[in-house]
C-alpha positions in Angstrom: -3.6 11.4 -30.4 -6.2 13.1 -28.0 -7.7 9.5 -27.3 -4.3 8.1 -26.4 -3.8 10.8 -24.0 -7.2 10.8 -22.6 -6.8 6.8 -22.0 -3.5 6.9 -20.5 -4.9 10.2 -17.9 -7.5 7.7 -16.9 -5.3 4.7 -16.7 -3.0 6.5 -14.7 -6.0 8.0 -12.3 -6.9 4.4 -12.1 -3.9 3.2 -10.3 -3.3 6.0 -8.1 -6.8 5.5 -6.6 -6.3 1.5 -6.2 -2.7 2.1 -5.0 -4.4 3.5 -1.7 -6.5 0.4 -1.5 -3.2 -2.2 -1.9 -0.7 -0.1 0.3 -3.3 0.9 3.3 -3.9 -2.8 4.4 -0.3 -3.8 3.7 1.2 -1.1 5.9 -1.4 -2.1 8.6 -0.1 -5.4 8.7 3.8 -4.9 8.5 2.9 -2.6 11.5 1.4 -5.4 13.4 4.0 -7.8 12.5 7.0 -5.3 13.5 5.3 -4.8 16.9 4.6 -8.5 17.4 8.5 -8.7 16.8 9.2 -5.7 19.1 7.0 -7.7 22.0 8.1 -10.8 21.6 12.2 -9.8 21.7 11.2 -7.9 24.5 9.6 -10.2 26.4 12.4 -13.0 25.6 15.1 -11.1 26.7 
């Protein structure tokens, strides 16, 4: 039982630390892409 709970600590360590690594780049791009649409409608109308 103490190996099962030691495994699922680490598994769960495991994707907090990687969850940085998918969501940093992801919110850098849908900020680019919100201010490309910001520009662009504003310099279309």
């Amino acid at each position: 039982m103490k190996l099962l709970m030691d495994g699922t600590r680490g598994v769960s360590l495991f994707l907090q630390l990687n969850m940085d690594r998918f969501l940093v780049p992801l919110l850098i791009v849908a900020a680019l892409f919100l201010g490309g649409m910001m520009f662009s409608y504003a310099a279309v109308h």
